[in-house]
N, C-alpha and C positions, 0 to 999 in steps of 0.2 A: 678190240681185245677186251675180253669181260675179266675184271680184277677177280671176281669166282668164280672163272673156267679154270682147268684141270690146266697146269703150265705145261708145255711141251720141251722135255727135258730129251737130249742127244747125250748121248757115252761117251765119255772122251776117251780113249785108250793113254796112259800116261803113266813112266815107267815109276818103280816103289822111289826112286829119290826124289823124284818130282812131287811128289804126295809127302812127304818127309820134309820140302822146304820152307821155311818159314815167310819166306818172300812171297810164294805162291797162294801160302794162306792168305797174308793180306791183302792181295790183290784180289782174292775170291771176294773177300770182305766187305770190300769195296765196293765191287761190283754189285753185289747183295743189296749194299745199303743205295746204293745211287737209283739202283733198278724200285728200290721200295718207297721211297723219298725221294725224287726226282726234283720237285720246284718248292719244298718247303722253306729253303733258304731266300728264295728268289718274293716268297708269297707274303716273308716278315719286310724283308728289305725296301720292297717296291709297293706302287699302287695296289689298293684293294683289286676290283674286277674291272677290267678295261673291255674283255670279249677280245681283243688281239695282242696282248705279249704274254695271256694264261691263257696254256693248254688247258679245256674243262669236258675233254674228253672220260676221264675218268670219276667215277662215282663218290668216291671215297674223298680224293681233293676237295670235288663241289661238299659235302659233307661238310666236312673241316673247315674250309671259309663260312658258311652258314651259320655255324657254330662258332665261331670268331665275331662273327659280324652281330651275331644274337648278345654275347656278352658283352661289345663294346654300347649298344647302346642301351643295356640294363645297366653298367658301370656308371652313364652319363646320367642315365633316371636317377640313381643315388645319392650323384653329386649335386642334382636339382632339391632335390627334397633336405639333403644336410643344409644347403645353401637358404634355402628359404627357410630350415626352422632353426637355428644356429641367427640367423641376419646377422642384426651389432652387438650381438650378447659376446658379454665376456667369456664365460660359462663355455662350450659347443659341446657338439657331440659327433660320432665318428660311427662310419658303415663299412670303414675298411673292413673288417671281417668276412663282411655280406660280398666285397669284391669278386668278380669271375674272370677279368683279366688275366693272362698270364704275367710274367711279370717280364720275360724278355720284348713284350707287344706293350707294355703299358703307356700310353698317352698324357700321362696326368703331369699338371707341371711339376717342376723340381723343386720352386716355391712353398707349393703348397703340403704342406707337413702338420699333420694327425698329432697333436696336443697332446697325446696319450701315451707318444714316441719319443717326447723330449726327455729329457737328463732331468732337466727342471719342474717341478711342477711348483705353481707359487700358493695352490692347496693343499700341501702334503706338508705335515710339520716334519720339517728339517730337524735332522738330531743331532743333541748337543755337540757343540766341539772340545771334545779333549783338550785341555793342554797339559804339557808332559812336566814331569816333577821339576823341572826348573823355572816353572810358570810362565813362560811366554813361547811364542811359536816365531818364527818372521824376523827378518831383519831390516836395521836403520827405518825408512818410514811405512813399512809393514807392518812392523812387530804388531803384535796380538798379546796382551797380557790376561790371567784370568777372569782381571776385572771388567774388561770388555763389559762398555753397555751390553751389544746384542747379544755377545757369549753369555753375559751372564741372564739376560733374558730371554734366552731360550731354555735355559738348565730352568729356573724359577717356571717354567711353563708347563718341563717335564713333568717337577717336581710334584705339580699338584694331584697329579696320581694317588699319591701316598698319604690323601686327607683322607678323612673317614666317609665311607659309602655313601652316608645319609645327609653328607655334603655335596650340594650339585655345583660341579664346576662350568657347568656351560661347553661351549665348543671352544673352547680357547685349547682345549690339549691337542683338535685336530686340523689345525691353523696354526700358519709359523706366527703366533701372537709372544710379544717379549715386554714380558715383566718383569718393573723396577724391583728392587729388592723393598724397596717403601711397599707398594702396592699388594707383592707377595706376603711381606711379615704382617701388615694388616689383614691378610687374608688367612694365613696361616692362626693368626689369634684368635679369630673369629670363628674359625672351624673346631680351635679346641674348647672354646669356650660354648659353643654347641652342643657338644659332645659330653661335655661335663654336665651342662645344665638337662638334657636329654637322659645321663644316667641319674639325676638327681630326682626327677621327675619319674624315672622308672624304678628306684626305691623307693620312694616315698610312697609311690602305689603299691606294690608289693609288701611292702614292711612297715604300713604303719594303717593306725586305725582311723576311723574318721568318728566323726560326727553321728550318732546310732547304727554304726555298718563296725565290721570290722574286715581285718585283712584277710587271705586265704590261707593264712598259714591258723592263725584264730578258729578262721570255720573250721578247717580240718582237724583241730583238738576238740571241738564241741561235738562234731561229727563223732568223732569215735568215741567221747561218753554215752554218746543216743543208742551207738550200735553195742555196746557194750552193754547198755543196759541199765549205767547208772543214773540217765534223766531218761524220762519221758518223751516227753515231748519241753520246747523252748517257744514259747508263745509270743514274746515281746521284749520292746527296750521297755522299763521303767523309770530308768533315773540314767542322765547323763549330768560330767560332771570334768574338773579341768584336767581331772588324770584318771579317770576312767567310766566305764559305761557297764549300766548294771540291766540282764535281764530276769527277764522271768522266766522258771521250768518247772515243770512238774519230775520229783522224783521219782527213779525204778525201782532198782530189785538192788539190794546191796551186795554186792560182792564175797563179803565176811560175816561173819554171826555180830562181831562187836561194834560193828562200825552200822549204824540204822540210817539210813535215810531220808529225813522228813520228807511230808507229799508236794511239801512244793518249797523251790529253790531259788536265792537268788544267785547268780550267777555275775562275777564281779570281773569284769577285764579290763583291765588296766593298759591302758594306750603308750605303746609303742613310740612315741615321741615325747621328749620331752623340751619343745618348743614352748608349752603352755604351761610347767612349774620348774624351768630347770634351776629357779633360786630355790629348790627344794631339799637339793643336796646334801645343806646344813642338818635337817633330821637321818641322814644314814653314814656320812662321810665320820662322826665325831662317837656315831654308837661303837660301842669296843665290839659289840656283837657283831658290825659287818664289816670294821674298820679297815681289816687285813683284805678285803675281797673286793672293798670299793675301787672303780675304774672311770673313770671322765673318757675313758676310750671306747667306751663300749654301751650306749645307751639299753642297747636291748636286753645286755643280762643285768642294770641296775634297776631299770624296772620288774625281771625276775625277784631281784632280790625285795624291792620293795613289796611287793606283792610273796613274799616270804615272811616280811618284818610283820604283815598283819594278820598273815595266819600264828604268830608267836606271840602277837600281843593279846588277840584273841582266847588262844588258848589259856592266858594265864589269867585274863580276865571271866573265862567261864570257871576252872577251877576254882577260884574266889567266889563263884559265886552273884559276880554283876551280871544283872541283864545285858545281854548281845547276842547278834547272830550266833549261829554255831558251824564249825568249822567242817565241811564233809569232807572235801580232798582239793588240793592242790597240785595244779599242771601248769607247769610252768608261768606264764603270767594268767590265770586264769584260775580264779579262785571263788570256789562255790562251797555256801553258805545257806542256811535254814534261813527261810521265808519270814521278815517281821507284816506280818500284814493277814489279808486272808481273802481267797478266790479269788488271787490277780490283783485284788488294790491294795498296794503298801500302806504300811501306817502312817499317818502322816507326822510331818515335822509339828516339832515343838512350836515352831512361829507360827504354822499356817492353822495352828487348833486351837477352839477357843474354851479355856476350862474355869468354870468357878472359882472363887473365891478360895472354897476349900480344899480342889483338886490342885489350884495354884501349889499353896503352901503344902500340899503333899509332894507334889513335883518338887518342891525346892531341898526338903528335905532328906528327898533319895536321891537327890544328887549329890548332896553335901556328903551323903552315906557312902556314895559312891564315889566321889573322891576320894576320900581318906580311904576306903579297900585297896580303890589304883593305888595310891601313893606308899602307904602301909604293907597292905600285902600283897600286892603286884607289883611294887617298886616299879612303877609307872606314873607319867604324867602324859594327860592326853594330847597337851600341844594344841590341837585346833577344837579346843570343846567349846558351844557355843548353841543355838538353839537353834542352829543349821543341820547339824551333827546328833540331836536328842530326837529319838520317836517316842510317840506315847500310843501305847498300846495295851490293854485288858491291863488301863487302871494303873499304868504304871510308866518309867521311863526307861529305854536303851538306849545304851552308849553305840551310834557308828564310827565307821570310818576311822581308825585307828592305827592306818596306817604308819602316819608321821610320830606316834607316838615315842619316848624317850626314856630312859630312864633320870633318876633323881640326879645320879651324878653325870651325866651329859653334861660338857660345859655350858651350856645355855639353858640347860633341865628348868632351874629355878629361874630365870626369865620366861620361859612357855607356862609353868606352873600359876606366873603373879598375872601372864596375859589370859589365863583359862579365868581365874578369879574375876578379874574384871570384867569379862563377858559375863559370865553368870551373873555375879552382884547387879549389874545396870538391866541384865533380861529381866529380870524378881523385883527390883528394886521399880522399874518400869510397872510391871501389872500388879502391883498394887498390894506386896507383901510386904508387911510392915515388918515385920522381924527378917528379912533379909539382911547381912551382913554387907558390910562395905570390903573392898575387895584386899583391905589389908586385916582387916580382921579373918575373914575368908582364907587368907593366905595363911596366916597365923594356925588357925583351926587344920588347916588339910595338914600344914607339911611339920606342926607342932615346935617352929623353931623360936616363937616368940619375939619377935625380930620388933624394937622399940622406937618408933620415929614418927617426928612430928608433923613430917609432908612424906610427900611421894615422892619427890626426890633423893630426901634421905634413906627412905624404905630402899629405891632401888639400886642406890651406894650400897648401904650393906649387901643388900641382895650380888652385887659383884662382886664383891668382896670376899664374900663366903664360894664363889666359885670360882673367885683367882685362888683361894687359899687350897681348895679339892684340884684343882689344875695341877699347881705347883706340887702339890704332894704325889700324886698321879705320875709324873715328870720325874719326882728325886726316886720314889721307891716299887714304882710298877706297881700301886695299888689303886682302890675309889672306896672313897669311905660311903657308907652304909649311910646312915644320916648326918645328919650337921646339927651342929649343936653350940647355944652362943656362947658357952664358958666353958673351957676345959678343954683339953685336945677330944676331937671327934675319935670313936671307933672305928676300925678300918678293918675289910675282908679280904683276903685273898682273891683274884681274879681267876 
């Protein structure tokens, strides 16, 4: 009998309830499936092929054993091959996927169980154990409270999740690893203290200037003078210094009919940190001019403002009449000013030039000139005047650097006033000017107070004296007197 020959199927005659029964169907059923399936029960139960208790008359059986017999020993390849690359490793790995057994026919012992099927796995971090709002779980010698060594060092394992990115935690999060609450809080401090120092590091680059460079935010106001049209072209540093870095430019085209240009500019930027003068403070915190605006919170707008204090001291010093830079515009810390020099080389310092005899004693005497202007009618004192600060230039001196300057009545005005005197007198006094005044006469001469005393000691008594007296008055009536004066009550002006 060929399994795809045509079956030879007979009529049964059989009346409509016999066809209707339900009993009859299932016996058809039956019959169907015994006739179709004959030894499949008998081929899982018993011996593979014997050739005498399997009929292998039919095609389709021998088939199916072939096919049984082909995947039981590609099943056994498999287990050869996990078996030898797996050996004593803890680790293993697993080809059940790759299996072609069926699973009613399977051979495999009952022992042997695929790692990858367990509950357990001792590489998979376990996740934290809850405990419930009354802090413990378990009873008598079970209980679990939340302090649990390992409860609590598995949450500390969780936890390191939620340090910051640029913190590597290692594989400890994908391991059941438990950490002390020690080990965690030293870890925990360490990552913020990373993190802090990491952003300090990246403002300090972004926000402050350096050493002949400045920051991007710097470039980008210089940049748009150039495009603007108000410099030329910016050639070089010329002078660095503990609060700011000055270049060179060439100027453009002016903007306004009143406001001219010179052809070449220095360009003054004042450094963004103030790491390297922050005992400076004393010259803007005490001026009544910035007093209300002063901030210890905010370095970057009191550098603005500093770099404001000198374009206002500037200006009152060209008005009078002294030699100095001259003022073309100010942006916010970036303040450009007419060139003292000429085709790129600044003029040099008072200390670094070497002048005659008779260019000395001209020197000493426009400065003398030029103090009393500042003090007189600039109602200014330079503070850091010295021959650090003086150019000479076509035959004559400028005043820089002005920024720290003060007024008279500054409480400390008249201490910067007797320490500008004492630099001058010992520079003059030094090359070889014989009518150079000594620094209390000097003092005498600028600020005309006459001040009588037989050391320097006593000089700088008084001199305290006379600005605890402007303090105190300053204090009882909201005024500053105008000058000082050693008899009689001082004059005093409205604010």
């Amino acid at each position: 009998q060929c399994p795809w020959g045509a079956p030879n199927t007979t009529s049964i005659s059989c009346s409509l309830a016999d066809v209707m029964s339900e009993q009859l169907a299932k016996e058809l059923q039956l019959e169907e499936e015994n006739a179709a399936f004959p030894e499949v029960v008998a081929v899982a139960e018993g011996p593979f092929i014997t050739g005498e208790n399997i009929d292998t008359s039919s095609d389709l059986m021998l088939a199916q054993m072939l096919q049984m017999e082909f995947d039981r020993e590609y099943d056994a390849q498999l287990r050869r091959e996990e078996k030898k690359i797996n050996g004593d490793s803890k680790v293993s790995i697993s080809f059940e996927n790759y299996r072609k057994v069926h699973p009613y026919d399977s051979d495999s012992s009952e022992d042997e169980v695929d790692w990858q099927d367990t509950r357990h796995d001792p590489y998979r971090a376990d996740k934290p154990t809850t405990t419930p709002r009354k802090g413990f779980i378990g009873k008598g010698k079970d209980i679990t409270t939340k302090h649990d060594e390992v409860v609590c060092g598995r949450k500390n394992t969780a936890r390191m999740e939620n340090f910051a990115p640029e913190f590597q935690v290692g594989d400890g999060i994908g391991m059941d690893l438990k950490l002390s609450n020690q080990v965690f809080n030293a870890l925990k401090q360490h990552a913020y203290s990373e993190e802090r120092r990491s952003a300090r590091l990246h403002e300090k680059k972004e926000h402050s200037t350096a050493e002949k460079a400045v920051d991007p935010k710097t470039r980008l106001l210089l940049y748009k003078m150039v495009n603007a049209g108000m410099l030329e072209t910016i050639t070089g540093c010329i002078s660095t210094g503990k609060e700011s870095v000055v270049f060179h430019a060439y100027g453009g085209k002016s903007a306004t009919e009143d406001k001219v240009i010179p052809p070449e500019c220095a360009i003054k930027v004042f450094k963004t940190t103030l790491n390297e003068f922050k005992n400076r403070d004393k010259y803007i915190k005490d001026d009544y001019r910035f007093k209300d605006r002063f901030s210890k919170l905010n370095p970057r707008k009191i550098i603005r403002m500093w770099a404001e204090k000198e374009m206002h001291n500037l200006t009152r010093m060209q008005n009078a009449g002294i030699p100095c830079p001259q003022v073309v515009i100010l942006k916010k810390h970036v303040l450009v000013m007419s060139f003292i020099g000429q085709d790129q080389v600044p003029a040099p310092k008072l200390k670094d030039v070497t002048l005659s005899s008779e260019d000395m004693k001209k020197a000493y005497y426009q400065i003398l000139n030029m103090m009393q202007q500042l003090y007189n009618e600039c109602n200014l004192v330079h503070a850091d005047l010295s021959e650090y600060n003086m150019l000479w230039h076509d035959g004559k001196v400028w005043l820089i650097d002005v920024s720290q300057s003060v007024e008279p009545t500054h409480p400390h005005g008249l201490e910067f006033l007797f320490r500008d005197c004492r630099n001058v007198s010992q520079f003059f006094q030094k090359g070889g000017v014989a009518e150079a005044l000594n620094e209390r006469e000097l003092f005498n001469a600028v600020s005309g107070l006459n001040i009588t005393a037989d050391n320097e000691v006593d000089f700088q008594a008084e001199i305290e004296a006379l600005e605890k007296m402007n303090e105190d008055h300053v204090q009882n009536h909201g005024k500053k007197l105008s000058m000082f004066s050693s008899d009689g009550d001082p004059p005093i002006y409205d604010e």
